[in-house]
Residue frames relative to the residue before (quaternion, step in Angstrom):
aa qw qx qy qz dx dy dz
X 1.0000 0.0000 0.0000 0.0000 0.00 0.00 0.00
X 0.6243 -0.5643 0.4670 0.2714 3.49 -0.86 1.08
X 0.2445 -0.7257 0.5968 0.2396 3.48 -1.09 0.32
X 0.3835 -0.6990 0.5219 0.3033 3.85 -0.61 1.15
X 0.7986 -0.4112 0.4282 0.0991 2.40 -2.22 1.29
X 0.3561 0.6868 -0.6314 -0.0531 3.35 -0.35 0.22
X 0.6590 -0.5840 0.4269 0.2060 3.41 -1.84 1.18
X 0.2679 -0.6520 0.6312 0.3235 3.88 -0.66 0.72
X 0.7070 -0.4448 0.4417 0.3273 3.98 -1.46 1.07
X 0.7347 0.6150 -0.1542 0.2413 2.75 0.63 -1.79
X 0.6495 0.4165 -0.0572 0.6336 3.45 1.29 -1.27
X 0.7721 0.3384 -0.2224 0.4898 3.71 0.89 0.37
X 0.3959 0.7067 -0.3889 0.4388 3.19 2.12 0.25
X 0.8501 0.2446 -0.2580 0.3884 3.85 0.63 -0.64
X 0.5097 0.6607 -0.4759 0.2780 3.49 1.64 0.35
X 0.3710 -0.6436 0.5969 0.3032 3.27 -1.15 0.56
X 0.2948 0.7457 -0.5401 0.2555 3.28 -0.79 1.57
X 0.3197 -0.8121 0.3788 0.3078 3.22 -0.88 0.40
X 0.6580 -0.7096 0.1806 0.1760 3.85 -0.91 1.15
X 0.5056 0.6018 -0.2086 0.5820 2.70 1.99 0.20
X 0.4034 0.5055 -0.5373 0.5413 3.81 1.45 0.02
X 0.4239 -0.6218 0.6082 0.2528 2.97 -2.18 -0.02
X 0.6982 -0.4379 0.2787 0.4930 3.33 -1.33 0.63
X 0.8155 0.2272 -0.4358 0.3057 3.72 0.02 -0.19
X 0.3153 0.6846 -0.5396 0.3752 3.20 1.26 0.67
X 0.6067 0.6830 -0.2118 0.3472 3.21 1.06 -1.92
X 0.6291 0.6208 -0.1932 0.4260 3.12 1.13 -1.52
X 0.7976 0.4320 -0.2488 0.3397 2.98 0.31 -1.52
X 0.5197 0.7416 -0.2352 0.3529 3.23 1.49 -1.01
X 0.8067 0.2711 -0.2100 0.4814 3.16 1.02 -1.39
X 0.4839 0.6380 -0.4775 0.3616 3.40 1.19 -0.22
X 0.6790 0.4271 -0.2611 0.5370 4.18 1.06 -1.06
X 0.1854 0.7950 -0.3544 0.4560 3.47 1.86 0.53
X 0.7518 0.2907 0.0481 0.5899 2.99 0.11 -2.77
X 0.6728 0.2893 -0.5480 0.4043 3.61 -0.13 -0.56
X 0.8333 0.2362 -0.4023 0.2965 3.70 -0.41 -0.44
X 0.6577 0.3410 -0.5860 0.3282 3.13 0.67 0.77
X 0.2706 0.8232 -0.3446 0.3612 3.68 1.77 0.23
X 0.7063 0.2762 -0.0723 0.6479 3.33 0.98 -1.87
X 0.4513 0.5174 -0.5089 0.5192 4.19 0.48 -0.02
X 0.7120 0.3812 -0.3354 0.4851 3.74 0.26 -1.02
X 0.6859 0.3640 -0.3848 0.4989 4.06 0.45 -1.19
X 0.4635 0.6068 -0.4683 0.4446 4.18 0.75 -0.51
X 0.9290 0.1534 -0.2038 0.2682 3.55 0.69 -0.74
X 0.4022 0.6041 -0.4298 0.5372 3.10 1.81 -0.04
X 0.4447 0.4252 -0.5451 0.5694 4.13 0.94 -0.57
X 0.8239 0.2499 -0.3814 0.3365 3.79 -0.70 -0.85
X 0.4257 0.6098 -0.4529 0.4917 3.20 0.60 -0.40
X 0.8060 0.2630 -0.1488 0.5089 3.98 0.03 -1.28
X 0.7484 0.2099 -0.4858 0.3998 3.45 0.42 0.27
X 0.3020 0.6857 -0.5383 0.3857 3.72 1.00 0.64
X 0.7435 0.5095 -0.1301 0.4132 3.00 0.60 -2.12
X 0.5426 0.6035 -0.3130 0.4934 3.70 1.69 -0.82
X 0.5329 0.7269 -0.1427 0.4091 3.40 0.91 -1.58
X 0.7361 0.4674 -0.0141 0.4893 3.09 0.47 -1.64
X 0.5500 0.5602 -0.2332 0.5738 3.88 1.09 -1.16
X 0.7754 0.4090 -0.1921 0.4412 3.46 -0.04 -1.28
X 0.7164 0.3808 -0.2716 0.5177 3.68 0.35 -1.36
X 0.5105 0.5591 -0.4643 0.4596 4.14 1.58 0.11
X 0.8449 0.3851 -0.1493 0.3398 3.16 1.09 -1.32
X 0.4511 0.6724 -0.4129 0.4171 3.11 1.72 0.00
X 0.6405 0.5634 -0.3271 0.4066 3.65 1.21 -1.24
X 0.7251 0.4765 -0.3454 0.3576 3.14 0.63 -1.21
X 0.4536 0.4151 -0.5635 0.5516 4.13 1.18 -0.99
X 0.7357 0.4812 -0.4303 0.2051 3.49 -0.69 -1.37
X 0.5533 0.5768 -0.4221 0.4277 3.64 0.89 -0.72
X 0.5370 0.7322 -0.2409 0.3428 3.10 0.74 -1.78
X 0.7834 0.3601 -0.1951 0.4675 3.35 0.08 -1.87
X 0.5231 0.6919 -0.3467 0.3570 3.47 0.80 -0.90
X 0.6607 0.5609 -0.1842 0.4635 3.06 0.61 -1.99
X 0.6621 0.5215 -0.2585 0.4720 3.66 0.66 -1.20
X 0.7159 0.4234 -0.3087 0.4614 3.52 0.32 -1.66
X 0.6553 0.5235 -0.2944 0.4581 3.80 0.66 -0.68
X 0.6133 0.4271 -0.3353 0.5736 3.93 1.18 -0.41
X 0.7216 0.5920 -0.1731 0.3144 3.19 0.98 -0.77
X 0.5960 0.4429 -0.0567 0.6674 2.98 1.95 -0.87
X 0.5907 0.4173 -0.4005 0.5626 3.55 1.36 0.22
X 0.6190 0.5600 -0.3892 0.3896 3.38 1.18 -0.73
X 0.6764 0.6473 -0.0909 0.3393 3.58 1.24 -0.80
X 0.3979 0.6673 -0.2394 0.5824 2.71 1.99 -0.83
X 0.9234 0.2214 -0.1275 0.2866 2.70 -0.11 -1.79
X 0.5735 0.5311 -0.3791 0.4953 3.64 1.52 -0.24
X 0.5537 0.5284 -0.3818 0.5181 3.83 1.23 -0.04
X 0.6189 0.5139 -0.2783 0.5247 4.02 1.35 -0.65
X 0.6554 0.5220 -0.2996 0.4564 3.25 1.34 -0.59
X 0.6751 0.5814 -0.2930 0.3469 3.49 1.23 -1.12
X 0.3150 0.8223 -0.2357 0.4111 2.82 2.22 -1.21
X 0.8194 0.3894 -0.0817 0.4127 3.05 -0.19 -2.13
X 0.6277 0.6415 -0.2404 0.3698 3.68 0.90 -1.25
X 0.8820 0.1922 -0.1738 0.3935 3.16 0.95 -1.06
X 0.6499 0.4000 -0.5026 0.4062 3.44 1.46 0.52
X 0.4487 0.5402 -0.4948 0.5119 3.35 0.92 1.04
X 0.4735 0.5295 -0.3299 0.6218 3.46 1.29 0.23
X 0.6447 0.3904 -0.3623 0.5484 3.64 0.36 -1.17
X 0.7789 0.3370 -0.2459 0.4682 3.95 0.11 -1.31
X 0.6368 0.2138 -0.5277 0.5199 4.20 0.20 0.47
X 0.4847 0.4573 -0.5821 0.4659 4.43 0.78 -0.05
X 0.6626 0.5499 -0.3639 0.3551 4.18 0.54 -1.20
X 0.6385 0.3587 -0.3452 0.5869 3.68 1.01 -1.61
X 0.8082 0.3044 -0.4538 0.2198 4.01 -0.34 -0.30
X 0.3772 0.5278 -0.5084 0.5663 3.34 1.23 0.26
X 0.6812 0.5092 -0.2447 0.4656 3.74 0.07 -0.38
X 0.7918 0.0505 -0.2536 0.5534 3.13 0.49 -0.48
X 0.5441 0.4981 -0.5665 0.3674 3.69 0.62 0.68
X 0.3947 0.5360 -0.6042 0.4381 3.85 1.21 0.05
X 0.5085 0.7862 -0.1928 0.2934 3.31 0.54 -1.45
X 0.7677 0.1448 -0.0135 0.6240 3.23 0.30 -1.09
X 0.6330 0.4895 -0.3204 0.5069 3.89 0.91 0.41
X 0.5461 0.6964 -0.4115 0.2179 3.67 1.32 -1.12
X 0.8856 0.1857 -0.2307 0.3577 3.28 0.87 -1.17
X 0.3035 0.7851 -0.3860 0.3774 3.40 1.27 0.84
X 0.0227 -0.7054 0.7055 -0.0645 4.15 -1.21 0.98
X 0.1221 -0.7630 0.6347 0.0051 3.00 -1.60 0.55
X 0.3856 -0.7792 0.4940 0.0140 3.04 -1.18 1.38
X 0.1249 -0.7594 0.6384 -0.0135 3.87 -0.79 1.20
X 0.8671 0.1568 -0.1135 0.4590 3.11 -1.17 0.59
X 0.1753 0.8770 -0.4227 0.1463 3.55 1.05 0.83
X 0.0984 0.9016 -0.3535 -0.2290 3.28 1.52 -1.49
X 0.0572 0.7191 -0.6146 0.3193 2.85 0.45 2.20
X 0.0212 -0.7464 0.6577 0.0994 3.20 -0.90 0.56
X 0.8676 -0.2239 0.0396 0.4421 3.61 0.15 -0.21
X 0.5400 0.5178 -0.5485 0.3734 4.19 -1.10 -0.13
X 0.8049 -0.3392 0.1366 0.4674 3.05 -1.89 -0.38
X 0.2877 -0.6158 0.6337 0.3694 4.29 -0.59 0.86
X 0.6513 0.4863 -0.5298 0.2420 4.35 -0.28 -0.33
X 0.6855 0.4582 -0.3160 0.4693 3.55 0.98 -1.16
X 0.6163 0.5200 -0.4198 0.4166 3.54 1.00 -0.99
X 0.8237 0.4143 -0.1647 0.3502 3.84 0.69 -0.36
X 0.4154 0.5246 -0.4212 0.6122 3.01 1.80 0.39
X 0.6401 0.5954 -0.3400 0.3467 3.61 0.92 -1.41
X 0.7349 0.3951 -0.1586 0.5278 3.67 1.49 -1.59
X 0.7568 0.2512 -0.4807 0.3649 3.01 0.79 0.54
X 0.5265 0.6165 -0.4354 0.3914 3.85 0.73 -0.28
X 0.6280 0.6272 -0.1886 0.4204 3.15 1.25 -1.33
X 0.7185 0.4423 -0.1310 0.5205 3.71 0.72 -1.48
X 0.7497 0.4621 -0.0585 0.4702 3.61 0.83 -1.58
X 0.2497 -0.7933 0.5355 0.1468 3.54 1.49 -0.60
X 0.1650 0.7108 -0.5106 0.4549 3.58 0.84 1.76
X 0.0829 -0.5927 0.7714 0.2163 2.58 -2.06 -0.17
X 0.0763 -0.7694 0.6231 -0.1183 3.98 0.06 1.32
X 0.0913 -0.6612 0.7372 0.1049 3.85 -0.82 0.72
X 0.7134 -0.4923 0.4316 0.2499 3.26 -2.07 -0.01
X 0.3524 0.7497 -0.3834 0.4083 2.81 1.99 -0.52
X 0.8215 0.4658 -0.1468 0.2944 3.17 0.28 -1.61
X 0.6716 0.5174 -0.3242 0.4197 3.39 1.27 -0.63
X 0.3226 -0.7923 0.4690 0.2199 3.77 -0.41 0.61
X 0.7961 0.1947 0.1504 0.5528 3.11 1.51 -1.14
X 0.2308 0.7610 -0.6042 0.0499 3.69 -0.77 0.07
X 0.2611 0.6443 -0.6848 0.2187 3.69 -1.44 1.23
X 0.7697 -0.4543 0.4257 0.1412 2.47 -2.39 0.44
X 0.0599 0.7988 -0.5737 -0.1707 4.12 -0.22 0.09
X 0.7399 0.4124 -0.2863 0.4479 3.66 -1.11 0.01
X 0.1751 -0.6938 0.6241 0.3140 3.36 -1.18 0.17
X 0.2366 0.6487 -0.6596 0.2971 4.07 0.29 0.75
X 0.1571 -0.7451 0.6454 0.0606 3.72 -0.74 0.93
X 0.5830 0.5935 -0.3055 0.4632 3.26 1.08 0.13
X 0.7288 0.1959 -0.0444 0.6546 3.55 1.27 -1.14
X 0.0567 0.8355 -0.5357 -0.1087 3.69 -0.20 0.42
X 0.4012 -0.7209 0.5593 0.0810 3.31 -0.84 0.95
X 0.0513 -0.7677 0.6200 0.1535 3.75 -0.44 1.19
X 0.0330 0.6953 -0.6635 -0.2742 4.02 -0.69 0.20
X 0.1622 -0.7829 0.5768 0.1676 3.55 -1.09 0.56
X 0.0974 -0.8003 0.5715 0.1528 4.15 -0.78 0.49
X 0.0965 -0.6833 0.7227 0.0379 3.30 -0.80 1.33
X 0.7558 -0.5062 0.3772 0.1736 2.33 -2.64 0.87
X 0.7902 0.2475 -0.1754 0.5325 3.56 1.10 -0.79
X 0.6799 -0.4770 0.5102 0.2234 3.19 -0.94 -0.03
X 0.7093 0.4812 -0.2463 0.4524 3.31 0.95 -1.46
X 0.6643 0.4738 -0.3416 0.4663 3.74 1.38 -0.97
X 0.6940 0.3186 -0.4220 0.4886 3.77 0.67 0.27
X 0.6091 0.3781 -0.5020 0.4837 3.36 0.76 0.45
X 0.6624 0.5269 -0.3811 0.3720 3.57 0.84 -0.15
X 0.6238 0.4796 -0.2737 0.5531 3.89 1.79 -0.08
X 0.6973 0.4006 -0.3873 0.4509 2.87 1.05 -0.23
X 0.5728 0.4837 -0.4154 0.5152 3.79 0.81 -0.02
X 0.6328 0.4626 -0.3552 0.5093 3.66 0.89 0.16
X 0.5090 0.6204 -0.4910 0.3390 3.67 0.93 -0.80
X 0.5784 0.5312 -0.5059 0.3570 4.14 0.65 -0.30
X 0.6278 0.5130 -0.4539 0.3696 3.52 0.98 0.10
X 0.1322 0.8623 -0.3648 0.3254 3.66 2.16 0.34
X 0.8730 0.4185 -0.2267 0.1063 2.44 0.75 -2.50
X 0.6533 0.4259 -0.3689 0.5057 4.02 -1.37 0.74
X 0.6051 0.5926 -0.3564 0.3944 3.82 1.02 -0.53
X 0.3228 -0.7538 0.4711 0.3249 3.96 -0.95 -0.46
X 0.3792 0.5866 -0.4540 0.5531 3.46 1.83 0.66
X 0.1816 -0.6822 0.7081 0.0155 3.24 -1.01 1.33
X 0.1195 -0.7412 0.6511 -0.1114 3.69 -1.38 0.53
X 0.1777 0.7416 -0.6145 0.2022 3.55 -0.05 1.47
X 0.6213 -0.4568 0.5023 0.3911 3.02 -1.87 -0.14
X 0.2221 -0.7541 0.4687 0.4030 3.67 -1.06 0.19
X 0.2394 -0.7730 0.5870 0.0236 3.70 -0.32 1.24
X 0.6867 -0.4620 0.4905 0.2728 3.63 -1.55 0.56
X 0.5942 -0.4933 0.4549 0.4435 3.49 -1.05 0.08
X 0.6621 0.4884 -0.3333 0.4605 3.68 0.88 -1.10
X 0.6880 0.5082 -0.3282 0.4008 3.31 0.62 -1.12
X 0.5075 0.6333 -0.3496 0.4682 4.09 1.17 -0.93
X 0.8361 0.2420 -0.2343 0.4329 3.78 0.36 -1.25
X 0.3087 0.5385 -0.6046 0.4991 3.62 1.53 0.67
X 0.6907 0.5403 -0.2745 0.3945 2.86 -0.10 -1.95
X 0.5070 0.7700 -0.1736 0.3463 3.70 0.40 -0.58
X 0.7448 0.3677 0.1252 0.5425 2.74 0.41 -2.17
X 0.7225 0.3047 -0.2128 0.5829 3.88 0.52 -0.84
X 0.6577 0.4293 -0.3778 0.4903 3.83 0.50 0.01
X 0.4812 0.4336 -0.4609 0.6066 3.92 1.42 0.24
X 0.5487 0.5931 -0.4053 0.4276 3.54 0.39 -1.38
X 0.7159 0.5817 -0.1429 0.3588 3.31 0.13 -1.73
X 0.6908 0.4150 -0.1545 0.5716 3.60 1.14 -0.95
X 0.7047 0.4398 -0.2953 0.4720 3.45 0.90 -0.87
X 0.3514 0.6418 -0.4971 0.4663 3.67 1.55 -0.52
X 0.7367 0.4698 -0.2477 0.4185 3.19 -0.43 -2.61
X 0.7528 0.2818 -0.4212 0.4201 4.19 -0.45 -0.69
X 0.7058 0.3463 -0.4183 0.4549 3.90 0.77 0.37
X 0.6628 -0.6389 0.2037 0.3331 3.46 0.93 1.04
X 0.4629 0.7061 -0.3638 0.3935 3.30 1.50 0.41
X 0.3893 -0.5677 0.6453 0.3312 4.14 -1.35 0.26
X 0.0558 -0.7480 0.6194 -0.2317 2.93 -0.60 1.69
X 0.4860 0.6656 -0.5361 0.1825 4.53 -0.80 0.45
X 0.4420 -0.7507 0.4817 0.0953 2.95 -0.99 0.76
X 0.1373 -0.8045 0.5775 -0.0215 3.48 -0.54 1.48
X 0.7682 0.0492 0.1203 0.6269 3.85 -1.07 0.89
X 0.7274 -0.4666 0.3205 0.3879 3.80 -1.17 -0.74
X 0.4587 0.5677 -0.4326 0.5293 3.49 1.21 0.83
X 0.1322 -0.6816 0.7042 0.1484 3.57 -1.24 1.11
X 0.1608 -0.6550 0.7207 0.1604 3.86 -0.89 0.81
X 0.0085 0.6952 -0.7187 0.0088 3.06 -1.91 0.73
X 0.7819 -0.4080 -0.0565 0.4679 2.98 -0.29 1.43
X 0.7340 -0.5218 -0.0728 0.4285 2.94 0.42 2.51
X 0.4188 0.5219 -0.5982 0.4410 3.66 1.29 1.28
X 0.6167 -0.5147 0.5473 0.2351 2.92 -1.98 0.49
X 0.3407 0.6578 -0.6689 -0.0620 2.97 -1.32 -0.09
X 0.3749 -0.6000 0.6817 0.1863 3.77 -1.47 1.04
X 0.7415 -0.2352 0.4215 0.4661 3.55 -2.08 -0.30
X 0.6220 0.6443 -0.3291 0.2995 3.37 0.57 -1.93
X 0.7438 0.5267 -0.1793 0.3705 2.92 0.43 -2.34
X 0.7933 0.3031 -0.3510 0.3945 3.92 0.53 -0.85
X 0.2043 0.8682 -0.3154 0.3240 3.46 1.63 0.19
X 0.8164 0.4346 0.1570 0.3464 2.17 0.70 -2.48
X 0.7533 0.3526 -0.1547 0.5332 3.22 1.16 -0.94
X 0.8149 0.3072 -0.3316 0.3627 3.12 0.98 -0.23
X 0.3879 0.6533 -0.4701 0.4490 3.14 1.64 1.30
X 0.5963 0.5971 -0.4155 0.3395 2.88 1.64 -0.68
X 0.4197 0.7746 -0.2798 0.3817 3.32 1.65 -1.33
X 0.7792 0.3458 -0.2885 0.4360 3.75 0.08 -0.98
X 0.5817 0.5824 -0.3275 0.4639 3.45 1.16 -0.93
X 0.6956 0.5543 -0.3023 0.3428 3.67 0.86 -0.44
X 0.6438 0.6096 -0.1255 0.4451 2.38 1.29 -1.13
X 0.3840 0.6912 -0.3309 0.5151 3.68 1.51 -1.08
X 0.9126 0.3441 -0.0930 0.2003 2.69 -0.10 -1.80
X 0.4886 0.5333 -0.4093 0.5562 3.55 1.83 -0.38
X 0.6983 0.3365 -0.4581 0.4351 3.62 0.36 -0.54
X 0.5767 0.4015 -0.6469 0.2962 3.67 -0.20 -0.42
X 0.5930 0.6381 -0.4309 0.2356 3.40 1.22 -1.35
X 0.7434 0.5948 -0.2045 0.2277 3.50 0.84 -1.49
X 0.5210 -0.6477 0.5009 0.2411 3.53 -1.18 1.63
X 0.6797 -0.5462 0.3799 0.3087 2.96 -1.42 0.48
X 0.6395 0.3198 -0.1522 0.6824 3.34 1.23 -0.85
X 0.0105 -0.8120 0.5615 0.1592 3.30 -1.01 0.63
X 0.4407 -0.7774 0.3631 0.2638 3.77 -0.59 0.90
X 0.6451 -0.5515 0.2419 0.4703 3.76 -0.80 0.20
X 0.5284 0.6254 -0.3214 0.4759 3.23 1.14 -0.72
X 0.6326 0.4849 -0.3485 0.4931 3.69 0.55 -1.30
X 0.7216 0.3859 -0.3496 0.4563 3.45 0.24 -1.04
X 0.7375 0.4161 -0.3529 0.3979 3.74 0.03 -0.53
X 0.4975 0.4816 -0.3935 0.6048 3.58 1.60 0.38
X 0.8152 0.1198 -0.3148 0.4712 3.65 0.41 -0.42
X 0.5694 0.4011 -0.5983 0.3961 3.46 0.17 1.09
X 0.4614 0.5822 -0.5202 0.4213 3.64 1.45 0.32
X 0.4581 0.7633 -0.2682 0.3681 3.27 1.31 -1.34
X 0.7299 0.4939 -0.1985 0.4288 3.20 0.53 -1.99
X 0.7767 0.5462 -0.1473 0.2769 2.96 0.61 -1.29
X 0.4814 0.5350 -0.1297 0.6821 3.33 1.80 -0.81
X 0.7366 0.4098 -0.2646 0.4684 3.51 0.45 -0.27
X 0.6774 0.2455 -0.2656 0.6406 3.97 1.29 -0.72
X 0.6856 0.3657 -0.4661 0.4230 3.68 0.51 0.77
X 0.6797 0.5389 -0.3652 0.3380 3.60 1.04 0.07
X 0.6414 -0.4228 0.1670 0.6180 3.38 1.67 0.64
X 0.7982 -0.4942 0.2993 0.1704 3.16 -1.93 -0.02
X 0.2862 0.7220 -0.5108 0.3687 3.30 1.04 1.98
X 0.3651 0.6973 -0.5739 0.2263 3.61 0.40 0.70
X 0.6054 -0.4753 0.4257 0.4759 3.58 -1.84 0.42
X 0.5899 0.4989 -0.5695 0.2807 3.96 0.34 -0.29
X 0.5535 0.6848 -0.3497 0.3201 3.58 0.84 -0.63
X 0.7508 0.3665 -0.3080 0.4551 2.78 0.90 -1.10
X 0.6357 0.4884 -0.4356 0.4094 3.52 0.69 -0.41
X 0.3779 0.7154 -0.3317 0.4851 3.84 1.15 -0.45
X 0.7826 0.3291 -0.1159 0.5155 3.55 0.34 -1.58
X 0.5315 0.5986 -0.3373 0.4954 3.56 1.02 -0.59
X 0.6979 0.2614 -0.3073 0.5918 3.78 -0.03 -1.27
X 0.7114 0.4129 -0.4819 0.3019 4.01 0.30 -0.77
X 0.6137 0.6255 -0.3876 0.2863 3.55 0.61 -0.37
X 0.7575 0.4495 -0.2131 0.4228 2.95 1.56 -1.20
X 0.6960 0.3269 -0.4101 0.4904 3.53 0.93 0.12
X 0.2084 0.7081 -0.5740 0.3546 3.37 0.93 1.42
């Protein structure tokens, strides 16, 4: 037989109980004693560890976060500078695209080409002194010719390009080629690919002038109209300005429009296709010509 329990005073001195329970009351009493202070103590060592947890994480969060920083900031230097570079790359691009345009006029200035020559075969120099002195009413020597050949491989159409020594002798055939006119020998300058869809572009102008009763021809890269200039740039320019006006009269424009208004913007119009070559076709013109540059 077990020996009974008996409570020490001592351990029964600060419960609050009443002296009439029995010892395993007592007991029990002080045991729900220790547990609630048992689980009071784990209640705070838990907070206690997820502070200290807290605290760990929001340590390691700074330090990734620094990290990334540190990166995004190398990274964003790296960009800078590879965006300063692109920077640099491509207006050193624009200025060796500017010098070879430049020096392909250059190596073209004193140069002409011949269409519709109908050479077929022997010496090509004499045949091309002969077609021109002969057609042009000259007096060209061999002296003058620096060069002569074939371009293209059409065996049908042959293309003569010829390179003289001076300049002055291809400006001096070409100011004769109006004696061309009615013939089937053509005689041009030889011009770049850019320069062609200028050249292009002001020789429509130039026509569209002449069917509005105006003196209208194109010299070198200048269209005159009745003895104005005008460059590639210039019809660019003006007839960007043209569309922009135009924008701007419609936003201007009331729903209703009175009679007066209207007989102001067909004055408009009208003042506008007589003050040169600034209309919205142009600009579409220059558009499709640029792009098959």
């Amino acid at each position: 037989m077990n020996a009974p329990i008996v409570a020490d005073p001592r351990d029964l001195m600060d419960l609050d109980c009443n002296f009439d329970m029995g010892t395993e009351d007592l007991y029990a009493v002080k045991w729900y004693k220790d547990d609630q202070e048992f689980f009071s103590k784990c209640e705070y060592y838990k907070m206690e560890a997820l502070a200290d947890l807290k605290k760990y994480i929001a340590e390691q969060n700074q330090i990734v976060v620094s990290k990334f920083t540190a990166q995004i900031n190398d990274l964003k230097d790296i960009v800078l500078s590879s965006s300063e570079k692109v920077e640099k790359l491509e207006n050193e691009i624009k200025i060796l695209k500017s010098r070879n345009t430049q020096l392909e006029k250059a190596v073209r200035e004193n140069n002409i080409l011949i269409f519709n020559s109908d050479y077929v075969e022997g010496n090509l120099l004499e045949f091309t002194l002969n077609l021109l002195n002969s057609n042009l009413e000259l007096n060209i020597s061999k002296e003058e010719i620096n060069r002569v050949y074939i371009i293209g491989n059409n065996e049908k159409e042959k293309i003569i390009l010829i390179k003289f020594l001076r300049f002055i002798t291809k400006q001096e055939i070409l100011k004769s080629c109006k004696k061309l006119k009615g013939k089937r020998l053509s005689i041009v300058e030889d011009l770049s690919q850019e320069e062609r869809s200028e050249r292009r572009v002001l020789v429509e102008k130039s026509k569209e002038a002449r069917k509005n009763n105006k003196k209208a021809h194109v010299f070198r890269n200048k269209l005159f109209i009745d003895s104005i200039g005008y460059t590639y740039k210039d019809l660019i320019t003006n007839a960007q300005r043209g569309v922009n006006e135009v924008n701007h009269t419609q936003s201007q424009k009331r729903p209703t429009t009175s009679p007066a208004d209207r007989q102001r913007e067909e004055n408009t119009k009208r003042t506008n296709s007589e003050s040169g070559p600034s209309t919205i076709d142009t600009v579409r013109r220059l558009t499709r010509a640029n792009k098959n540059v």
